[in-house]
Every structure is written in C-alpha cells, then in structure tokens.
MARDOFI-571501 format. One record per residue: residue number from 1; x, y, z of N, C-alpha, C in turn; residue in three letters. Coordinates in steps of 0.2 Angstrom, whole numbers, plus 2048, in hexadecimal, padded with zeros to 3 digits. Layout:
BEGIN
[NUM; [X; Y; Z]; [X; Y; Z]; [X; Y; Z]; 'ALA']
...
This chain:
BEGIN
[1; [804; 7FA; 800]; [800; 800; 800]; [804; 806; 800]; 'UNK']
[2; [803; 80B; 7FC]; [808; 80F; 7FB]; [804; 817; 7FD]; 'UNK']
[3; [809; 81A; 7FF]; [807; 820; 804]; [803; 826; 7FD]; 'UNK']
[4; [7FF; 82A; 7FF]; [7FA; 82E; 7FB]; [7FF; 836; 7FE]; 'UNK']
[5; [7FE; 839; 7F9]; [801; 83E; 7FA]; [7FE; 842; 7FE]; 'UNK']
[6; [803; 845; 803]; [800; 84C; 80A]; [801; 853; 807]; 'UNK']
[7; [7F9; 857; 809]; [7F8; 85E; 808]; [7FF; 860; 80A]; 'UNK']
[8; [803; 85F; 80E]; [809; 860; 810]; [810; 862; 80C]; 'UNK']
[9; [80F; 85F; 805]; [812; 85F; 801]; [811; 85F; 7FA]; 'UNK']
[10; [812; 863; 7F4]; [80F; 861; 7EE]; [812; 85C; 7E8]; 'UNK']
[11; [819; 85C; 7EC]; [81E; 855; 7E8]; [818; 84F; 7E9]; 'UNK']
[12; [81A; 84A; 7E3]; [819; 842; 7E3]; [81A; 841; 7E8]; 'UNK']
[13; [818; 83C; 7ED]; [81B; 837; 7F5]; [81B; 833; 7F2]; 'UNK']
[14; [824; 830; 7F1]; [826; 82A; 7F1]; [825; 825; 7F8]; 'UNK']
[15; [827; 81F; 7F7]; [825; 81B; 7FC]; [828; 81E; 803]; 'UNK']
[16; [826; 81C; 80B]; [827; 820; 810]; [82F; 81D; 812]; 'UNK']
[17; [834; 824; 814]; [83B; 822; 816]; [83C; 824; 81C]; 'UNK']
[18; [842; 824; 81E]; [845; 827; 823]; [847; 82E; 822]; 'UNK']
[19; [845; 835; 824]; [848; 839; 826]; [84D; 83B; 821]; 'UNK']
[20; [84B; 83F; 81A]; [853; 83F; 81B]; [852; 849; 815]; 'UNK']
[21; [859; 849; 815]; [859; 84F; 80F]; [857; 850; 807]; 'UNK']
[22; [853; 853; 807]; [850; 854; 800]; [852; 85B; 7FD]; 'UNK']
[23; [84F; 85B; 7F5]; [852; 860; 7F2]; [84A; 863; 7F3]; 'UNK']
[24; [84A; 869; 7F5]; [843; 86D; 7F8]; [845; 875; 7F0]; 'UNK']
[25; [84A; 878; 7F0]; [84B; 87F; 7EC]; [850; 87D; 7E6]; 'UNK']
[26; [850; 87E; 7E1]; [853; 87D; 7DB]; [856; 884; 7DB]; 'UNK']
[27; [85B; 882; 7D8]; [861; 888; 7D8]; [85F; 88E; 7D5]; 'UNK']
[28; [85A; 88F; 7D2]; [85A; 894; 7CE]; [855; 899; 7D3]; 'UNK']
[29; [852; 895; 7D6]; [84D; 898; 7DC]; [851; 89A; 7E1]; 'UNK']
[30; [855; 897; 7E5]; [85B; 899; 7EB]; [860; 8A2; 7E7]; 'UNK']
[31; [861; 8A0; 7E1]; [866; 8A4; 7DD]; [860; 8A9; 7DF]; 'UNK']
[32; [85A; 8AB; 7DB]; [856; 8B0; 7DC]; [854; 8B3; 7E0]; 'UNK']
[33; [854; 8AE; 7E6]; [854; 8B1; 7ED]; [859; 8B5; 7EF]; 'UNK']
[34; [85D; 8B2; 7F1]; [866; 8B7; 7F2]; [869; 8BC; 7F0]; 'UNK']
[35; [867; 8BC; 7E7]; [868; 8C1; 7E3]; [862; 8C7; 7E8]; 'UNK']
[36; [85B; 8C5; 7E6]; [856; 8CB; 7EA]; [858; 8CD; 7EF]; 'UNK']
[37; [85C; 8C9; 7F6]; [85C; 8CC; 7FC]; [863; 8D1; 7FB]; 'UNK']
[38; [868; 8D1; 7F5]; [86E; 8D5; 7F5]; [86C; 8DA; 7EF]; 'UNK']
[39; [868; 8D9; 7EB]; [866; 8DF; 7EB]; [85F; 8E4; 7EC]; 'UNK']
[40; [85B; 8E1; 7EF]; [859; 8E6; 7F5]; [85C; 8E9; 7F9]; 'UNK']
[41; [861; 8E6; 7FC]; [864; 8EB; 800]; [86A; 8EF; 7FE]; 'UNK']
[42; [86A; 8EF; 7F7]; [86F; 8F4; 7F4]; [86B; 8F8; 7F3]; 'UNK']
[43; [864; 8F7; 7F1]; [860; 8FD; 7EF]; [85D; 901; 7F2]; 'UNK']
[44; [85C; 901; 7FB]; [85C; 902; 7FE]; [861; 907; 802]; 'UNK']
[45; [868; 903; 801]; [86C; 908; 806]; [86E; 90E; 7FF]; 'UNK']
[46; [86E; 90E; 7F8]; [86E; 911; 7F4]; [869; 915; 7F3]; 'UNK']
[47; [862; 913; 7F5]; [85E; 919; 7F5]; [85F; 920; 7F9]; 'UNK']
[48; [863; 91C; 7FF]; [862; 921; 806]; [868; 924; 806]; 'UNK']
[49; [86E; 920; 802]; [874; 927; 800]; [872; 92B; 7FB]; 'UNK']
[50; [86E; 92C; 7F4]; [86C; 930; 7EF]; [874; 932; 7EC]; 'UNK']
[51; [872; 938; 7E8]; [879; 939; 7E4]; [87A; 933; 7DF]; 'UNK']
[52; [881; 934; 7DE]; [885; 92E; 7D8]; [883; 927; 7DB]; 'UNK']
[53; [880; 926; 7E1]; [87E; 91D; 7E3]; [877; 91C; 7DF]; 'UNK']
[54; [873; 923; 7DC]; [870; 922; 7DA]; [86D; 91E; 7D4]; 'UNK']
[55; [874; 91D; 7CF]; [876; 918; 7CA]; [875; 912; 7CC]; 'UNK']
[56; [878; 911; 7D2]; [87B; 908; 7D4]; [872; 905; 7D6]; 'UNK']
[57; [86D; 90C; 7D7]; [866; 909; 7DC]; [863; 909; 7D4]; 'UNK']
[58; [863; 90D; 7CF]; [85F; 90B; 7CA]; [861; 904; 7C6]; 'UNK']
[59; [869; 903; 7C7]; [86A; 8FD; 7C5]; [866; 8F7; 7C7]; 'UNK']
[60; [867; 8F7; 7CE]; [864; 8F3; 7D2]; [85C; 8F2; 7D1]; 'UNK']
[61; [859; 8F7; 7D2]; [853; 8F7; 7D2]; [84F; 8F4; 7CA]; 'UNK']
[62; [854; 8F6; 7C5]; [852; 8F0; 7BE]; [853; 8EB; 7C0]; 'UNK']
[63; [859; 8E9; 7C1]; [858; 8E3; 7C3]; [855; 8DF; 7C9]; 'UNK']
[64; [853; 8E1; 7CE]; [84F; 8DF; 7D2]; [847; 8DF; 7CE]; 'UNK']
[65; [847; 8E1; 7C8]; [83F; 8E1; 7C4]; [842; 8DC; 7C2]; 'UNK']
[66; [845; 8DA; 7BD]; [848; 8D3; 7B9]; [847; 8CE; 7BE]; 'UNK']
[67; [84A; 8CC; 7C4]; [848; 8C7; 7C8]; [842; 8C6; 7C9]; 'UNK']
[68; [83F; 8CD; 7CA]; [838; 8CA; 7CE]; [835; 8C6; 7C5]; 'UNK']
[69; [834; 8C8; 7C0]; [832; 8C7; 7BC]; [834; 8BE; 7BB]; 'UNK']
[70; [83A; 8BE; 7BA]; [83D; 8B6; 7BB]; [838; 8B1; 7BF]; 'UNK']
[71; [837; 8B3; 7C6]; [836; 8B0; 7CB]; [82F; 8AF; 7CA]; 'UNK']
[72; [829; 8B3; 7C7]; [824; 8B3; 7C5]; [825; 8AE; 7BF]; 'UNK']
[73; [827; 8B0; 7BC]; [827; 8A9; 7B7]; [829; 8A1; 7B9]; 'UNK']
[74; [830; 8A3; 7BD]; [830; 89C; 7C0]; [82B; 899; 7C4]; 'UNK']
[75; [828; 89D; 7C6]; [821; 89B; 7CB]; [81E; 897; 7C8]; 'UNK']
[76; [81F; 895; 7C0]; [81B; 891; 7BC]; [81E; 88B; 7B8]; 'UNK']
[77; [827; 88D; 7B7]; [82B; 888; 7B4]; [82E; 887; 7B7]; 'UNK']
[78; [830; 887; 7BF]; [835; 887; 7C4]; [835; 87D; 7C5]; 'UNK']
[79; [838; 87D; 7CA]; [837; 876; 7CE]; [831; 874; 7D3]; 'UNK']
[80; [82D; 871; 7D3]; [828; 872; 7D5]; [826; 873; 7DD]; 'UNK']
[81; [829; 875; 7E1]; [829; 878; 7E7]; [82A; 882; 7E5]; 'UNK']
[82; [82E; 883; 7E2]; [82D; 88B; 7DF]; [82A; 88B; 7DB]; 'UNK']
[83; [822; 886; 7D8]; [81E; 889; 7D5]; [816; 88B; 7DA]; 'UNK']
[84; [813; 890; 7D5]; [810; 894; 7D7]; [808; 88E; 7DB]; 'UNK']
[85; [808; 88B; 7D7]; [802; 884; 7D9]; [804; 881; 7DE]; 'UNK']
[86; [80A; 880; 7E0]; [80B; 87D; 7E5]; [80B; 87F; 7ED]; 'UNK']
[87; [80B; 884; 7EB]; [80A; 888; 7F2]; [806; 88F; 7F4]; 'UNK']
[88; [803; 88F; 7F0]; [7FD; 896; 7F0]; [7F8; 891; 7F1]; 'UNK']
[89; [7F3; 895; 7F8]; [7EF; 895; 7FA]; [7EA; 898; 7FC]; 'UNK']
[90; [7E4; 894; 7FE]; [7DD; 89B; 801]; [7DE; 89D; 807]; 'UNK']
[91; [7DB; 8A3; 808]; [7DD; 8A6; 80F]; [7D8; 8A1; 813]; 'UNK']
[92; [7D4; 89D; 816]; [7D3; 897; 81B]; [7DA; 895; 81C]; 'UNK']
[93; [7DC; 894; 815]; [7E2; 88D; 819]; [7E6; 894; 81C]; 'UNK']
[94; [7E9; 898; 819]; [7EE; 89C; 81B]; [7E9; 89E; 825]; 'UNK']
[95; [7E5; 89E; 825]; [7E3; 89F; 82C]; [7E2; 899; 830]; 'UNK']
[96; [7E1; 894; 82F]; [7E2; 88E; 832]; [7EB; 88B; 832]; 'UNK']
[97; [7EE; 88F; 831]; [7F4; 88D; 832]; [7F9; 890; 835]; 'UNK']
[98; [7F3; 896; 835]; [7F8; 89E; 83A]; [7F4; 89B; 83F]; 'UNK']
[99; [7EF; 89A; 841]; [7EE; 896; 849]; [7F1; 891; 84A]; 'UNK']
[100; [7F3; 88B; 846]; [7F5; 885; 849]; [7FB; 889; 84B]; 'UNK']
[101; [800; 88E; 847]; [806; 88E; 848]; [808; 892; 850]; 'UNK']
[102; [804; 895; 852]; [803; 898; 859]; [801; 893; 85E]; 'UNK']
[103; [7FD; 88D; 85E]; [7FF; 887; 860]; [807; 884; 862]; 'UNK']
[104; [805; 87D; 866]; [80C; 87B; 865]; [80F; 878; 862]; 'UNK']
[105; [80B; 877; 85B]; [80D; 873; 854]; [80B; 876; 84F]; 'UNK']
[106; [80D; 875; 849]; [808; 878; 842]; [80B; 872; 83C]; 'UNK']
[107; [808; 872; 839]; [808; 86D; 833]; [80E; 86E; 82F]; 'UNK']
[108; [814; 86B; 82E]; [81B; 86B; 829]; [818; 86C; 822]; 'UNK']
[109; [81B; 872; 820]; [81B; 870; 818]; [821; 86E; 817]; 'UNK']
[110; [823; 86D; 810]; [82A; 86A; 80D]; [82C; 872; 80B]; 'UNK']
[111; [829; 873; 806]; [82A; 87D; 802]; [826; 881; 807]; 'UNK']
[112; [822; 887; 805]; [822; 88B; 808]; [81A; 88A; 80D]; 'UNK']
[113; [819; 88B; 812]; [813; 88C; 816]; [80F; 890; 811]; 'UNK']
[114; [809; 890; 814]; [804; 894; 811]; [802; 89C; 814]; 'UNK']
[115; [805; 89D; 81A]; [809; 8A3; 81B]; [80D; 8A7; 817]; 'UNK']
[116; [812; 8A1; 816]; [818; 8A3; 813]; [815; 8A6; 809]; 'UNK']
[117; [812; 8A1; 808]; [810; 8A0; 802]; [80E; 8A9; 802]; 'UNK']
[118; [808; 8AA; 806]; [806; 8B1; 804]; [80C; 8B7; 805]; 'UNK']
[119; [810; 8B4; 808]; [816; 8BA; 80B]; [81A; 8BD; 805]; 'UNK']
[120; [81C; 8B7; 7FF]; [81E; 8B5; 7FA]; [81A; 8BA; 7F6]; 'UNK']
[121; [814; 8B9; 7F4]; [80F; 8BC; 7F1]; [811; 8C4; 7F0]; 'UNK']
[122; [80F; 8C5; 7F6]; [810; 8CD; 7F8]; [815; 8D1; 7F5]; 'UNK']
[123; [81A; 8CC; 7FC]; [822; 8D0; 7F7]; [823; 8D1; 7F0]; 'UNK']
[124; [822; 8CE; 7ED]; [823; 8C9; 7E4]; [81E; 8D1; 7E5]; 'UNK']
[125; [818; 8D2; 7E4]; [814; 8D9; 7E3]; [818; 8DF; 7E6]; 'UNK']
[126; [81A; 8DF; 7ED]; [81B; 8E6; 7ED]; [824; 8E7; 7EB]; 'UNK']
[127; [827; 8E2; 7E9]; [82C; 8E3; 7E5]; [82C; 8E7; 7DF]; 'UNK']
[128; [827; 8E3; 7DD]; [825; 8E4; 7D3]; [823; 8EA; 7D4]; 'UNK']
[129; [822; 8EE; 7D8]; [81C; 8F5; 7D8]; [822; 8F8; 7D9]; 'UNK']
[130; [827; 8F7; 7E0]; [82C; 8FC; 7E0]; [832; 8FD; 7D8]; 'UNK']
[131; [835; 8F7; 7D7]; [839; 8F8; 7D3]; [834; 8FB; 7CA]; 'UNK']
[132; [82D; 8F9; 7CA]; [82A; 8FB; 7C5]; [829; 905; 7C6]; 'UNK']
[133; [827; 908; 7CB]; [828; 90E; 7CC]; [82D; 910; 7CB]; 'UNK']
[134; [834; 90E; 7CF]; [839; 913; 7CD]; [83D; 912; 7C7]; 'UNK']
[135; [839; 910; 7C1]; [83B; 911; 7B9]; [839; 916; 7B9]; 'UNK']
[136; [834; 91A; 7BC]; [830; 920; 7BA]; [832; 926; 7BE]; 'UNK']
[137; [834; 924; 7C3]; [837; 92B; 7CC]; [83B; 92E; 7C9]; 'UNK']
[138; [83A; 934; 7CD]; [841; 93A; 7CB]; [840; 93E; 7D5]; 'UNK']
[139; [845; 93D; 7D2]; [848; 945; 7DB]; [846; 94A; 7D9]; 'UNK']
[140; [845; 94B; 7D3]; [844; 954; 7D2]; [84D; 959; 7D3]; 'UNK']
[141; [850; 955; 7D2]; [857; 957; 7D3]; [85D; 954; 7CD]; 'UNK']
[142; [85D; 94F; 7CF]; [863; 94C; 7CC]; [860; 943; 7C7]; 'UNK']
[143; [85B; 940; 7CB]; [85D; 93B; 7C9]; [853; 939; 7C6]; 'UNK']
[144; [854; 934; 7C0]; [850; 934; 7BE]; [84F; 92D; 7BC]; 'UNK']
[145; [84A; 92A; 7BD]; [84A; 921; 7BB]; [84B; 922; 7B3]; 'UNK']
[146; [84B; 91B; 7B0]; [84C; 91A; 7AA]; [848; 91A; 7A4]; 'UNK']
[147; [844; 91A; 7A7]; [83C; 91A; 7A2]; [839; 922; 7A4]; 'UNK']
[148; [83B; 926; 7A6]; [838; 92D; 7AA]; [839; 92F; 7A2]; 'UNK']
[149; [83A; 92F; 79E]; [838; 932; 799]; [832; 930; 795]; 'UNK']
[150; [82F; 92B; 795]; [82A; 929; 796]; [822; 92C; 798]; 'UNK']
[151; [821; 92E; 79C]; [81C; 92F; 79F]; [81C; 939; 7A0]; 'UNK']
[152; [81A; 93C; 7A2]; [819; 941; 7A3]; [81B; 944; 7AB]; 'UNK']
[153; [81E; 94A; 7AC]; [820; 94D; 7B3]; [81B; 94A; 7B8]; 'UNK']
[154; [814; 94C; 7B5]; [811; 94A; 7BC]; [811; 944; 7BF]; 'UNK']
[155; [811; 941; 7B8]; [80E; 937; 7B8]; [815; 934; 7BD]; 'UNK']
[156; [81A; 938; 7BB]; [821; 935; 7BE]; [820; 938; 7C6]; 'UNK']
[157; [81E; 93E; 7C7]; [81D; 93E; 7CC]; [817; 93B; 7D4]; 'UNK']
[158; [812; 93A; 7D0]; [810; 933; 7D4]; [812; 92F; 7D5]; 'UNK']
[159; [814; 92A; 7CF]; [819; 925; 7D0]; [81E; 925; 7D4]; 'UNK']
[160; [821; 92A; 7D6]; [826; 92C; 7D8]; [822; 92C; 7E0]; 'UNK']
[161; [81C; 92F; 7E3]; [81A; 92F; 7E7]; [816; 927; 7EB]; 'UNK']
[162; [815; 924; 7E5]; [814; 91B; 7E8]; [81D; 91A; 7E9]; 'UNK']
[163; [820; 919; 7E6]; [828; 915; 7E7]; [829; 919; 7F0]; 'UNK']
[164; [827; 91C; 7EF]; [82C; 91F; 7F7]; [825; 91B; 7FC]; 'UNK']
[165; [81F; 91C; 7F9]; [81A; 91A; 800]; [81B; 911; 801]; 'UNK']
[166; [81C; 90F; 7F8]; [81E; 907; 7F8]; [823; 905; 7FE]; 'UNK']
[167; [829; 90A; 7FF]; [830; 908; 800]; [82E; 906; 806]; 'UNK']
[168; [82B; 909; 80B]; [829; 907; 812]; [823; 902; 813]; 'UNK']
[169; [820; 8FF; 80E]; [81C; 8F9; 80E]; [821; 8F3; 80C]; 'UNK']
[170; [825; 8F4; 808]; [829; 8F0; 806]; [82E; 8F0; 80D]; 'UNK']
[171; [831; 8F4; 810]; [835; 8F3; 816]; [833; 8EE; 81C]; 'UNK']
[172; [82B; 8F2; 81D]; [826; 8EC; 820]; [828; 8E5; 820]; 'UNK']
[173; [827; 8E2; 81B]; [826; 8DD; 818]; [82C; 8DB; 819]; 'UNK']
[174; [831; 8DC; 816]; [837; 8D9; 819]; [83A; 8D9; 822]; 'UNK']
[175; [838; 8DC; 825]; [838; 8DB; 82C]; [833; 8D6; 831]; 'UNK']
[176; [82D; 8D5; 82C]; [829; 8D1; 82D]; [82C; 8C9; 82A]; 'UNK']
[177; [832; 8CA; 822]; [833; 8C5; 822]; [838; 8C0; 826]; 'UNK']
[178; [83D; 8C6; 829]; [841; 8C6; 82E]; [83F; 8C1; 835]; 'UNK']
[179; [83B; 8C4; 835]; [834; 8C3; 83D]; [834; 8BE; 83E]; 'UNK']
[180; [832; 8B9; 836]; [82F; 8B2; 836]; [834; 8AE; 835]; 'UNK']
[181; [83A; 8AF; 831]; [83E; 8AB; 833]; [843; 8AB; 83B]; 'UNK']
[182; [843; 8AE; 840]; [844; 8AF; 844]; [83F; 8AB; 848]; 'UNK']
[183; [83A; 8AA; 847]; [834; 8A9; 84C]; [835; 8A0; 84A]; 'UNK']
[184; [836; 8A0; 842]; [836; 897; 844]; [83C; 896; 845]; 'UNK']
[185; [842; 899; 846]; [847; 895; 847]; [846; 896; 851]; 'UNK']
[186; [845; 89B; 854]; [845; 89C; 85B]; [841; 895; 85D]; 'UNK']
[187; [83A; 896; 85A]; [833; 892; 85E]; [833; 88F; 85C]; 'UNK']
[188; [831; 88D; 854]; [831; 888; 851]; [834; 883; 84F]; 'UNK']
[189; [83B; 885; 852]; [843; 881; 850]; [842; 881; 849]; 'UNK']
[190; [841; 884; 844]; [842; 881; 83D]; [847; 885; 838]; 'UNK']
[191; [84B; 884; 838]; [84F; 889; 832]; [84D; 888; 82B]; 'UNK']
[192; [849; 88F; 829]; [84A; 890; 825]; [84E; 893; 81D]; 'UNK']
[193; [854; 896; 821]; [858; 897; 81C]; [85C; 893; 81A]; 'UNK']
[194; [860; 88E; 81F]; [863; 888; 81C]; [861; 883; 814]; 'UNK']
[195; [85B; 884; 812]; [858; 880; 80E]; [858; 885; 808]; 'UNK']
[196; [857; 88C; 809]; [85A; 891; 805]; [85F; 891; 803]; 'UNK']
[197; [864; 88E; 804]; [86D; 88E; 805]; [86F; 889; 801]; 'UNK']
[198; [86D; 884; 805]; [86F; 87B; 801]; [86B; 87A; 7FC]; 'UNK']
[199; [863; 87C; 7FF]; [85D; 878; 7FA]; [85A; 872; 7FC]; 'UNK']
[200; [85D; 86F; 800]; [85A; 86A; 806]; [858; 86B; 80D]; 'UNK']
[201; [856; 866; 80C]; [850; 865; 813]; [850; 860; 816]; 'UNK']
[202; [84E; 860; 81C]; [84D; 859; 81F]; [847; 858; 81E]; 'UNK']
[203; [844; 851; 81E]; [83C; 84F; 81B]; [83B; 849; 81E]; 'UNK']
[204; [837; 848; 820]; [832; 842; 823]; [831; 83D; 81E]; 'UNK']
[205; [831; 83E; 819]; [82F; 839; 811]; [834; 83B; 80D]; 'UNK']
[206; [836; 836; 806]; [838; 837; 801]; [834; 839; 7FC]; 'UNK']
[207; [837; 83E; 7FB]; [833; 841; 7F2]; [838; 842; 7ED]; 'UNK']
[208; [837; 843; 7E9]; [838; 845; 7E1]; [83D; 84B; 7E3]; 'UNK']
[209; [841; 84C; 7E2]; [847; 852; 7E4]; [844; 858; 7DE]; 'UNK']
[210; [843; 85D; 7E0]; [83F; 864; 7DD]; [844; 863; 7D4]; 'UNK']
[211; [841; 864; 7D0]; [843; 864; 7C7]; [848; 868; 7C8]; 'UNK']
[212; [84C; 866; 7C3]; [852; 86C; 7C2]; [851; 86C; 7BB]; 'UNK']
[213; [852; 875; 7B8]; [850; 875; 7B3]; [856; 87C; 7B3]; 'UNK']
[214; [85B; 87A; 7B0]; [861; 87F; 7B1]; [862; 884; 7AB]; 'UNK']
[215; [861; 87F; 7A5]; [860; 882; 79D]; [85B; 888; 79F]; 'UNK']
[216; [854; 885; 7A0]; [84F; 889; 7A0]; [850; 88F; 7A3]; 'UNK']
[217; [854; 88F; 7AB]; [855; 893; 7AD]; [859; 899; 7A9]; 'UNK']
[218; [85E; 897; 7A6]; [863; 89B; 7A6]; [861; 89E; 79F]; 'UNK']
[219; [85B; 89C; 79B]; [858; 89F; 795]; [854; 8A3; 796]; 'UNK']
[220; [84F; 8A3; 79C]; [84A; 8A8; 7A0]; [850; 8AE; 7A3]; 'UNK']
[221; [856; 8AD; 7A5]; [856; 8B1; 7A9]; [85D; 8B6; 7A3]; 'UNK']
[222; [85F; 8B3; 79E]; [864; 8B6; 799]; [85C; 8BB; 794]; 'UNK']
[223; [857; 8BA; 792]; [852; 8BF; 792]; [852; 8C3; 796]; 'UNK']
[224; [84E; 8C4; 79C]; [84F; 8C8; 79F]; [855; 8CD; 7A2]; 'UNK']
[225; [85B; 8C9; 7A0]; [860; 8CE; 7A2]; [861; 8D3; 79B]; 'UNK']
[226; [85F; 8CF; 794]; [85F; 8D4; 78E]; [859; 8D9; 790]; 'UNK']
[227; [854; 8D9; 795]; [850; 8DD; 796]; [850; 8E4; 798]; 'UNK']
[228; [854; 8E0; 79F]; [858; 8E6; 7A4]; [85A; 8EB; 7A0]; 'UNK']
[229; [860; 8E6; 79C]; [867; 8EB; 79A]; [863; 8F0; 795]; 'UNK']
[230; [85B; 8EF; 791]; [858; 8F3; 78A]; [857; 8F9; 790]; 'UNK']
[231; [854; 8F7; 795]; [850; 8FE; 79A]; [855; 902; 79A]; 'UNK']
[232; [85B; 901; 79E]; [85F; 903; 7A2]; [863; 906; 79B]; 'UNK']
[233; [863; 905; 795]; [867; 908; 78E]; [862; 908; 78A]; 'UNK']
C-alpha cells in the first residue's frame, strides 16, 4: 500500500523513508533570492546617500525589475516548490495556519507556508511598483529615472510621490520578513535560511528532488538582462 500524497507537500510521495535531505530550492530560485536581498539593499543605502550614488540606485533598481520579472515567470517554469500552484493559497487556509502556528505545533510544509506564500506575493507586488515608479521619479534637481522622458512633469511627479510612500511599505515588509524568520528559528526551532543556502532540507518522506531546469533558466534570465541594459541605454 503506498502512501497518498500530503496537503503538506505538492511534490509526488515516493514510498515512506527515513528522515533525510531533500532538494526543496533549485538554483535559480536561491540565485534570485540573494541577488534581491543585495540589491535591495544597495538601493536603499543609495537612495539615502543621493548625488553620484544616484547611478549605482537606478542601476539597481532596473535590475531589481528584471528579477522580479524572472521570478514571476519562474513562478510557472521554475522547479515545482517555486511554482506559483504549489504554494498560493486561500486566505481560510492562510488563517487556520496563523492560529495553529501560535499553538504549540503548526503543520510542516516542505516549500513555503501559506503565510509565507502570501508574504512572497506581496513583496513580488510591492517590489514591482517600487522599481516600476522609479523609471519615471525625478528629485527635481539632479537625477532623473530612465524612462522620465516618457511621461509628462506632472505624471513623473506622482509617480515620484508613490515610490517614496511605496519605499516605507516595502521597508515594512521586509522587517516583518525579518520577524518571521527569527520567530521560527527562536520558537519554532526551524531554520529557514539554511535551505535557502544549500537548497535542502530535512523531510520526514522521500520525494522527487525539486526539477532543475538550468538551460531554461539561464535563457529567461539572458532576455531580461538584454531588457535591463535597452531601459537603462
């Protein structure tokens, strides 16, 4: 009799093992994570020096658009724990799972919680909004995004006024994202980011190790980098 697949998990369940390390993140998703967290915060400490850093934060913030762009799409060709069906959910489950997790227990997932899963969501939107705005902001002094010829003074000036009120909902959010990994490594003993790093995990079952699809990647992501470099020249 062989084991039926758990809500727990969206990989196949091959027959039941011992405990062991699985591949959970395919390279291209770990790469897109690391990259985001390094330049976010170039684009951040660049915004807040202004001047000549000004170049290195519109650099950045193209290509902080090209990722997120990437990451959406792999949301759908990726490995299937970084696909988007695998782990988006309705908000029942996402609230039946923020209660159990205040409990002394909550239910393992392999990829992301349902938590998690909307945490993801958000970021992916309020990145795309921040890096999408400041192709169009200007300081009204010196520095001017790269599409600001595009649009009109005033239109650039709105957009200009979401990118700055975005910057601090986007801040949010990453403090919060902070929060939670801290909270399951404290309480819930679980590290997070380790799996982020290797791309394995410890698992209770044997499954199918997440798809590597490396070609694919590296064709999705040589497009968009021809994309960046059109805006940016």
């Amino acid at each position: 009799m062989t084991d039926h697949p758990s809500k727990s998990s969206p990989e196949v369940i091959l027959p039941r093992a011992a405990p062991t390390r699985v591949l959970v993140w395919d390279l291209p998703t770990r790469t897109f994570h690391w990259l985001l967290v390094l330049l976010v915060t170039v684009s951040f400490v660049t915004g807040k020096m202004g001047g000549t850093a000004m170049g290195y934060h519109e650099w950045s913030g193209v290509t902080i658009l090209g990722l997120i762009l990437f990451r959406v799409l792999w949301g759908f060709w990726g490995g299937i724990p970084s696909r988007f069906t695998s782990f988006v959910c309705g908000p029942g489950k996402v609230l039946a799972y923020g209660r159990a997790l205040l409990g002394k227990g909550h239910e393992a997932y392999l990829g992301h919680n349902p938590m998690g899963a909307w945490s993801i969501l958000a970021m992916l939107v309020v990145l795309f909004l921040q890096a999408g705005t400041g192709l169009f902001a200007n300081d009204d002094i010196f520095t001017e995004g790269p599409l600001f010829h595009l649009v009109s003074k005033k239109t650039s000036d709105w957009l200009t006024a979401i990118h700055r009120i975005n910057q601090d909902i986007l801040m949010a959010l990453v403090v919060l994202h902070l929060t939670a990994i801290l909270f399951y490594w404290a309480v819930k003993r679980e590290n997070l980011i380790l799996p982020m790093i290797t791309g394995r995990k410890h698992w209770h079952q044997a499954v199918r190790d997440a798809d590597r699809h490396p070609a694919r990647a590296l064709v999705l992501a040589a497009i968009l980098a021809a994309g960046v470099y059109w805006i940016i020249y």
